[in-house]
N, C-alpha and C positions, 0 to 999 in steps of 0.2 A: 764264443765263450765270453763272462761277463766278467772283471774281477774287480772288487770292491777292496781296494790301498789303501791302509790305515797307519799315521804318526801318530800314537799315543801319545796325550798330553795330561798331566794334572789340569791345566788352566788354559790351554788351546788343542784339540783333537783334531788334525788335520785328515780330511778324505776325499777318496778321489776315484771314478770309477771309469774304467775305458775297457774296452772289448778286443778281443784276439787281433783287430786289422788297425789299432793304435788309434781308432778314435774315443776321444774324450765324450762322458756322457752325462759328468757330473762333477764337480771340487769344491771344496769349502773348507771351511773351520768349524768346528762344535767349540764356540767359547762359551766357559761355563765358570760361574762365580760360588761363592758362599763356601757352608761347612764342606772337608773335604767330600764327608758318604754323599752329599746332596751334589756333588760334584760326577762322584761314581756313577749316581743313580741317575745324574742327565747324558752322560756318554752312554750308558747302557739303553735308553730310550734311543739315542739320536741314532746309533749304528743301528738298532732294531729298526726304526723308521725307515731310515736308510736299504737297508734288507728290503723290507716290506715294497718300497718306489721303486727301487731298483732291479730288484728280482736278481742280484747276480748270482753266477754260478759259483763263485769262491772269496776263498778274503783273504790278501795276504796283509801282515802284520809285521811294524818294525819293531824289533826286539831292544829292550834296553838294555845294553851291554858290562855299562860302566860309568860311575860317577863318584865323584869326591864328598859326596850329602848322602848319607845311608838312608836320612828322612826324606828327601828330594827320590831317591830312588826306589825305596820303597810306594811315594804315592803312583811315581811312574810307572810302576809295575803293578797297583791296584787299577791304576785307567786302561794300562794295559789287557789286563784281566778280565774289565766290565766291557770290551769294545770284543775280545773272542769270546766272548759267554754271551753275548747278544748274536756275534753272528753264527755261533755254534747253536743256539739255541733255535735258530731259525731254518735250522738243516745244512749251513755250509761248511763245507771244509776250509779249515783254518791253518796256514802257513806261518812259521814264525821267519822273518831274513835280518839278518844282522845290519845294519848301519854298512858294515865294509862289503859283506856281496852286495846291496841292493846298488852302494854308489859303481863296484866294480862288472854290476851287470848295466847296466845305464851309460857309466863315460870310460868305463875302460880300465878305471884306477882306483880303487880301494879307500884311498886318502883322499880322493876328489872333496872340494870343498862343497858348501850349500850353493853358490855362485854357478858352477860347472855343471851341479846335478841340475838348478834350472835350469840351464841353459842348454841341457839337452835334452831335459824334456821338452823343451819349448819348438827343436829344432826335429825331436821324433812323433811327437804326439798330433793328431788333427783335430784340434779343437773346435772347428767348425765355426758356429754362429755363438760357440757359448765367450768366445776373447780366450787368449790365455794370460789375464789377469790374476797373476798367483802370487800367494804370500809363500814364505817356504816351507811352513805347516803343509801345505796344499799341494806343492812341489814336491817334498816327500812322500806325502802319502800316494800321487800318480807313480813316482819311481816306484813305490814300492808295489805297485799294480804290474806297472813296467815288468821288472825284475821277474816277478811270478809269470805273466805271461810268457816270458822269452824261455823258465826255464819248461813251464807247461808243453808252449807252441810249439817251440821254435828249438829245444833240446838246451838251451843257451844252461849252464850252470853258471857263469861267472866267474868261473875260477880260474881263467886265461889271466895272464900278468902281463902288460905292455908297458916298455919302456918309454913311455912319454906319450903325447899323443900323434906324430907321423908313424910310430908302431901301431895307433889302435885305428886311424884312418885309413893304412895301409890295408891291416887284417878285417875292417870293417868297412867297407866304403857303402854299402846299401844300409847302414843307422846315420848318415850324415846328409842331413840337409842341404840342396842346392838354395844358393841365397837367389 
């Protein structure tokens, strides 16, 4: 299974695409300038393209939860928008995961910082020959491939609550990298 991870951006669209056995196939950014619609209209091609190279079998998507800029969050929720109506459009099934399961399917803990979610992705994912040179546009959008694979594969929902992380190494020791 292919699944194609998306962090909605107004001004940076981060994606990431890995496959059921945790290798990485593909990450980037869609950065995109000018009016917002012409903004819309370049995430709605990029994710279509994206589709089209890629061929996955699904797309999950981070949902935008909450923000203090109603206009800030409404364009979030238009990129939003043009990134599942690209990959809906192409036949995939489209997931939406909150901000707080994708970090607590990934490191264990809900509140985990941008810092922790790289750094396990960096320490789950096989990135091969591609580096894992990630900005954290990129690093979201693979957790959020993450996250859908674990809950698809692997039965994982995320909704386990660990006191720290010797609680999540403990109940998880095959998601942790030997150095």
């Amino acid at each position: 299974m292919m699944i194609l991870g998306i962090d909605p951006g107004s001004l940076r669209t981060g994606y990431g695409i890995i496959d059921s056995e945790h290798r990485v196939h593909g990450f980037g950014v869609v950065a995109v300038s000018g009016d917002h619609v012409v903004r819309i209209q370049a995430i709605y091609r990029a994710v279509t393209e994206l589709v089209t190279v890629h061929k996955p079998d699904a797309c999950a998507v981070e949902m935008p939860v909450y923000g203090q800029n109603p206009q800030a969050m409404l364009k979030l929720g238009r990129a939003q928008a043009a990134a599942m109506l690209a990959a809906f459009n192409q036949g995939l099934a489209v997931t939406q995961y909150t901000p707080k399961m994708i970090k607590r399917a990934v490191t264990g803990n809900g509140n985990a910082s941008k810092q922790q979610v790289e750094y396990m992705i960096r320490s789950l994912l096989r990135f091969g020959k591609l580096g894992p040179d990630l900005t954290h546009d990129a690093s979201d959008a693979l957790a959020t491939a993450l996250c859908h694979c674990h809950r698809e594969t692997e039965g994982r929902t995320g909704t386990k609550v660990h006191k720290g992380w010797a609680s999540f190494i403990r109940a998880n020791p095959d998601r942790i990298a030997s150095p």
